[in-house]
C-alpha positions in Angstrom: -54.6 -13.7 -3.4 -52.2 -12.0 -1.4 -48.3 -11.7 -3.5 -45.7 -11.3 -1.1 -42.5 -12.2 -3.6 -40.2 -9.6 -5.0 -40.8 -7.5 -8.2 -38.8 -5.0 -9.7 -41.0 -2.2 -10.9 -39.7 1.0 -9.6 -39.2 4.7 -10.9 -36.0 6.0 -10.3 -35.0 9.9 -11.0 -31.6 11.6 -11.1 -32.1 14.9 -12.2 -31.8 17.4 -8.8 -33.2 21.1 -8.5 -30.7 21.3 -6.4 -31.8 18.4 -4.4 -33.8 15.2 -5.6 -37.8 16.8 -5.5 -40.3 15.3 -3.4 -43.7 14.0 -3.8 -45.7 13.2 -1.0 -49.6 12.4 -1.0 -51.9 12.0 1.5 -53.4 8.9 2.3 -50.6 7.3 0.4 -47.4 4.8 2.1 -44.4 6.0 2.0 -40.8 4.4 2.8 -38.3 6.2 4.1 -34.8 4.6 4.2 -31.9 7.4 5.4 -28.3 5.9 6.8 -25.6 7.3 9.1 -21.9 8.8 7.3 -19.9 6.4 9.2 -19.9 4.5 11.9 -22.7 2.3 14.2 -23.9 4.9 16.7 -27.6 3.4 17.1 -26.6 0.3 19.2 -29.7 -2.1 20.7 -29.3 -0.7 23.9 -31.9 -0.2 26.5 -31.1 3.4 26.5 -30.8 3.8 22.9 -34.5 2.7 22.8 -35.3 5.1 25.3 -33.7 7.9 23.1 -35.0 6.8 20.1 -38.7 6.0 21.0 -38.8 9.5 23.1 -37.5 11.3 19.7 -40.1 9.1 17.5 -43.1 10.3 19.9 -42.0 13.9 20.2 -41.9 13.9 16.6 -45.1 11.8 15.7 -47.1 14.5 18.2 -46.1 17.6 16.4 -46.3 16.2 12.9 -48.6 13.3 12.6 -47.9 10.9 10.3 -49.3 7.0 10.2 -46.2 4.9 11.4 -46.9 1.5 10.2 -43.5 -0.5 10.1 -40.1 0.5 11.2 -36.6 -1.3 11.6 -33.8 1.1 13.1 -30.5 -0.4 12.4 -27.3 0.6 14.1 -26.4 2.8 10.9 -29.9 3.7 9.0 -33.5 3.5 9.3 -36.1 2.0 7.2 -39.8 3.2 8.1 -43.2 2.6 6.5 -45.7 5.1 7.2 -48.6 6.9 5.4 -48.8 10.7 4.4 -51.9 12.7 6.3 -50.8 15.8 5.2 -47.8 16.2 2.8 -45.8 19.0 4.8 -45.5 17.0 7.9 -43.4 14.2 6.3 -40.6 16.3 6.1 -40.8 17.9 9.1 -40.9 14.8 10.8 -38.1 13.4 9.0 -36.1 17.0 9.9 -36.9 16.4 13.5 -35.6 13.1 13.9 -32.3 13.4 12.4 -32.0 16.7 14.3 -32.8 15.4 17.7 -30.9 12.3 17.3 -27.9 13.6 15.8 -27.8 15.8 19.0 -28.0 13.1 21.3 -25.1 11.2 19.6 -23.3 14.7 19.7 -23.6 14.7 23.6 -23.3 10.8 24.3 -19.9 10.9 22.3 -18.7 14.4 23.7 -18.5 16.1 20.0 -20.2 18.8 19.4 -22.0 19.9 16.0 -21.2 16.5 14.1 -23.5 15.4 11.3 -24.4 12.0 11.9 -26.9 11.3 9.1 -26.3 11.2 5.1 -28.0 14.3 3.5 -31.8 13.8 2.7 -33.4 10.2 2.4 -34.9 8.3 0.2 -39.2 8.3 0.2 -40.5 6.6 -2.5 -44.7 6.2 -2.9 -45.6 2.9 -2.6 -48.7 2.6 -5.5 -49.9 -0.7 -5.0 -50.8 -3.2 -2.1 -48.7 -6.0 -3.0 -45.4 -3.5 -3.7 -46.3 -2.9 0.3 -46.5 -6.1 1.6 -42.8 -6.7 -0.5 -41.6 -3.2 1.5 -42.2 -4.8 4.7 -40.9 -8.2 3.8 -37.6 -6.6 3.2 -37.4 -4.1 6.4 -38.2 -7.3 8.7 -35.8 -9.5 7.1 -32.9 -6.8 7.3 -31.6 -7.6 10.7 -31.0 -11.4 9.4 -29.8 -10.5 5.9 -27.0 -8.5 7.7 -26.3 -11.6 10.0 -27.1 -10.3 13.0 -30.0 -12.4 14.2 -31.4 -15.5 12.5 -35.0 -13.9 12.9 -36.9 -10.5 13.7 -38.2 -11.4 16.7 -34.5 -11.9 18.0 -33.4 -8.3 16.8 -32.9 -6.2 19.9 -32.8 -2.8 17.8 -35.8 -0.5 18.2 -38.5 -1.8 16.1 -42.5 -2.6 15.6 -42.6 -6.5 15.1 -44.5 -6.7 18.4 -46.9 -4.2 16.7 -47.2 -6.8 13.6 -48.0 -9.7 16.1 -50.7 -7.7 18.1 -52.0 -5.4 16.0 -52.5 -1.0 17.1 -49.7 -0.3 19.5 -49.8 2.7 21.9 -47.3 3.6 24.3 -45.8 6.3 26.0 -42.0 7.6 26.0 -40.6 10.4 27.5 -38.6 13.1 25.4 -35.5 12.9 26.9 -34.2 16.6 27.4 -31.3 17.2 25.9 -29.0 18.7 29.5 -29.7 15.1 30.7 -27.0 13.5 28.5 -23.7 13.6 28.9 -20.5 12.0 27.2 -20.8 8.1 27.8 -17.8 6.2 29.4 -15.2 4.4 26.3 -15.5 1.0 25.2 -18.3 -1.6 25.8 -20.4 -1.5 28.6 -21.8 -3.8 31.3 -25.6 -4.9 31.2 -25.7 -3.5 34.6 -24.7 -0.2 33.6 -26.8 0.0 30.7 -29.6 -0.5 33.4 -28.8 3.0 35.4 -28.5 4.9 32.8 -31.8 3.9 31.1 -32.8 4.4 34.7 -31.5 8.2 35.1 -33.2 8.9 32.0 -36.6 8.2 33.0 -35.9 10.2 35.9 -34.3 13.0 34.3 -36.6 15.8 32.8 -38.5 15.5 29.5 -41.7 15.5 27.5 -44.4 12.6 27.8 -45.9 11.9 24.0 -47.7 9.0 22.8 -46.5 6.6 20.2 -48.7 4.7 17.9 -47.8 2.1 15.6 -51.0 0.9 13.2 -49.4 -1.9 11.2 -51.8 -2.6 8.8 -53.5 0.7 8.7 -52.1 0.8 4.8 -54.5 -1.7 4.1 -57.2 1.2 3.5 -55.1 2.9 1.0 -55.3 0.4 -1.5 -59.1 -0.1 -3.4 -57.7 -4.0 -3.9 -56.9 -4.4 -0.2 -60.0 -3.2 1.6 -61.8 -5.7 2.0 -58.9 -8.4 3.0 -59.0 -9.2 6.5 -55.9 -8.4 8.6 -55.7 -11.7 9.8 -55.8 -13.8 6.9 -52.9 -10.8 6.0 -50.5 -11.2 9.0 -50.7 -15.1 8.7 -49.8 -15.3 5.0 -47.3 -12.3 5.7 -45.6 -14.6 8.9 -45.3 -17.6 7.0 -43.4 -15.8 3.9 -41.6 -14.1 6.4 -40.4 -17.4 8.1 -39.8 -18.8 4.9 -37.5 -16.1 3.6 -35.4 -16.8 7.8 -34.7 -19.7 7.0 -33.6 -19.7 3.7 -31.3 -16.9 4.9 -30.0 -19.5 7.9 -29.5 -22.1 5.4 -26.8 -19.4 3.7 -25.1 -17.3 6.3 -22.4 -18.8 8.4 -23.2 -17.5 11.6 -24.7 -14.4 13.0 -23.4 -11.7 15.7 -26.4 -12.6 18.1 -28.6 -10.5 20.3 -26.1 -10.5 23.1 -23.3 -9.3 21.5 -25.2 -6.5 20.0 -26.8 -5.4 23.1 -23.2 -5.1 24.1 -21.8 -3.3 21.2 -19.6 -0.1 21.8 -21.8 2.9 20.4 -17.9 4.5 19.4 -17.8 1.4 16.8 -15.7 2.5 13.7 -17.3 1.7 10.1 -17.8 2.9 6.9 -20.9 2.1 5.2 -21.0 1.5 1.3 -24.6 2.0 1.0 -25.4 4.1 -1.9 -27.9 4.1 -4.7 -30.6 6.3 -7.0 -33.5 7.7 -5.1 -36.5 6.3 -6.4 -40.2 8.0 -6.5 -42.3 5.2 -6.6 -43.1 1.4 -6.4 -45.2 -0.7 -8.1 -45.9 -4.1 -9.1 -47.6 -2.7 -11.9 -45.6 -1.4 -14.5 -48.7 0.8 -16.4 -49.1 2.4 -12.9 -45.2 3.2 -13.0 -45.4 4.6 -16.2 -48.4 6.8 -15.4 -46.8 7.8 -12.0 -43.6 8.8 -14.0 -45.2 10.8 -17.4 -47.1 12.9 -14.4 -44.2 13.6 -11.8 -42.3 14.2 -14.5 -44.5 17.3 -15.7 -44.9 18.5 -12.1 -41.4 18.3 -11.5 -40.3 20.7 -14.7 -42.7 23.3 -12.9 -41.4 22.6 -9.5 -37.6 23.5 -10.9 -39.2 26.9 -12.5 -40.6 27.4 -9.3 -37.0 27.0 -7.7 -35.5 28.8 -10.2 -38.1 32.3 -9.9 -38.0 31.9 -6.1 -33.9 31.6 -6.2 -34.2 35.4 -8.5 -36.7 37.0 -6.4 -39.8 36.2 -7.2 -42.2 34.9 -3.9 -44.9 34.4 -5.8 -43.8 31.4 -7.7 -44.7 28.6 -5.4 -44.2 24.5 -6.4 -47.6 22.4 -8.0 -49.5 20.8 -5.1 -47.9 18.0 -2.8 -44.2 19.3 -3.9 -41.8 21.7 -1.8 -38.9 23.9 -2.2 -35.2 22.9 -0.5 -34.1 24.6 2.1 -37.3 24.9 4.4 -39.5 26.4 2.1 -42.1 24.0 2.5 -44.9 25.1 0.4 -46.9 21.6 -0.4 -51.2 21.6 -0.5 -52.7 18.5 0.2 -52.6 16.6 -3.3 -55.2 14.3 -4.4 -53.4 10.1 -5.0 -56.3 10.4 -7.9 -54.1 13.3 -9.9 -51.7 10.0 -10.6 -53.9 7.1 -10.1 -57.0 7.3 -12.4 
């Protein structure tokens, strides 16, 4: 039986070294959710697609993760993927807001703004039904903000095709960065959007592939192998539909695809999103508890680590599948089995 309803069994850690440490293994989901300081830069544009997808590709070439889900909203980003080896994560994550923050810099005409909240949140997802809950929320997002009644109205960049169809591969140019320039104030036409998504396939850039395997998680899970992705998707749509319209059924109206392709990218606002980072998810709270006893051991010896490297010492280096802050990205592959037997 597939379990698609909401738990809450979660490990959540405060304690920094400076920064919150990370644990990523491979062959293991992960979600990522990071959010923008202020505003609502990442409008469903044609040419925000084209931005975005080329940065996602670029990105997914040099540091191959497993993309599996993703939702980008006009001020954060949730994405499900799964770890192949755990230095890449970060990297990837480093190149996205770094290439994106600089297209924002040059679409707006500032220069050297930081866009994005430091770090993001990456929790391990332990457990098959946990994942199938993870995705439940990211596609209901763009209706529980009243934008569209359903995901497959949401014009924002996302992989719901890829959830309908099954392995998507498509190409996208990296668009290079002397082909932006500062866009042109307030809202603009549909018609304009056009030529300017047209100038930037023209303009120079990198070709790279993007692949979205939606229920390539389905292997990392001994209790999901053998379900078949059809009898998956079809109990996953009709919980999914479910959730719509009960959302329909409470929200007065919603902005509507229209008006959001058509939304000024200079929009003011200030988000209230905040929250502890959390290290793992589970709908089982033994495998919580065994997740937390063990991170919390490697993390002691990860801060020691920090704390030798930070007097001198280059020799200390972090327990396998952690890394240092500030680039120092020292993880070895690390077995799921160190936590999950």
């Amino acid at each position: 039986m597939i379990d698609c309803t909401r738990g809450n069994h979660s490990l959540r850690i405060g304690e920094a070294m400076p920064e919150n440490p990370k644990l990523f293994m491979n062959n293991l989901p992960v979600e990522i959710c990071t959010s923008v300081r202020n505003g609502l830069p990442f409008v469903a544009t044609a040419y925000m697609e084209l931005i975005l997808k080329g940065i996602l590709a670029s990105a997914q070439t040099m540091y191959p993760v497993t993309i599996c889900h993703l939702v980008i909203m006009a001020n954060h980003l949730h994405l499900l993927l799964i770890v192949q080896n755990p230095n890449d994560v970060p990297r990837f994550m480093n190149y996205f807001k770094t290439e994106s923050a600089i297209a924002l810099n040059k679409l707006l005409g500032t220069s050297g703004q930081s866009f994005w909240c430091k770090g993001y949140d990456s929790p391990t997802i332990l457990s098959a039904e946990k994942f199938l809950e993870r995705m439940l929320y990211l596609y209901l997002n763009p209706a529980e903000a009243a934008l569209v009644p359903e995901m497959a109205l949401y014009p924002g960049v996302n992989t719901y095709k890829a959830l309908l169809t099954g392995d998507v591969k498509e190409t996208y140019k990296k668009i290079s960065r002397e082909v932006f320039s500062e866009l042109p104030k307030g809202e603009l036409s549909q018609s304009f959007q056009a030529e300017l998504a047209e100038s930037y396939l023209d303009g120079r850039g990198v070709v790279n592939e993007l692949k979205v395997e939606p229920w390539a998680w389905l292997k990392c899970f001994s209790a999901s192998k053998n379900w078949r992705v059809e009898d998956v998707r079809e109990r996953f749509l009709r919980t999914l539909r479910s959730e719509q319209e009960r959302l329909v059924c409470q929200t007065k109206s919603f902005i509507g695809a229209e008006k959001l392709k058509n939304r000024d990218i200079r929009t003011p606002y200030h988000s209230s999103r905040s929250g502890k980072k959390m290290i793992c998810l589970s709908d089982c709270p033994a495998q919580v508890e065994k997740m937390v006893t063990k991170f919390k051991e490697l993390s002691m010896l990860a801060r020691k680590s920090y704390q030798l490297r930070k007097a001198g010492y280059s020799f200390a280096t972090p327990p396998p599948g952690f890394f240092l802050p500030g680039g120092m990205l020292l993880a070895n592959i690390v077995l799921p089995s160190l936590f999950l037997t």
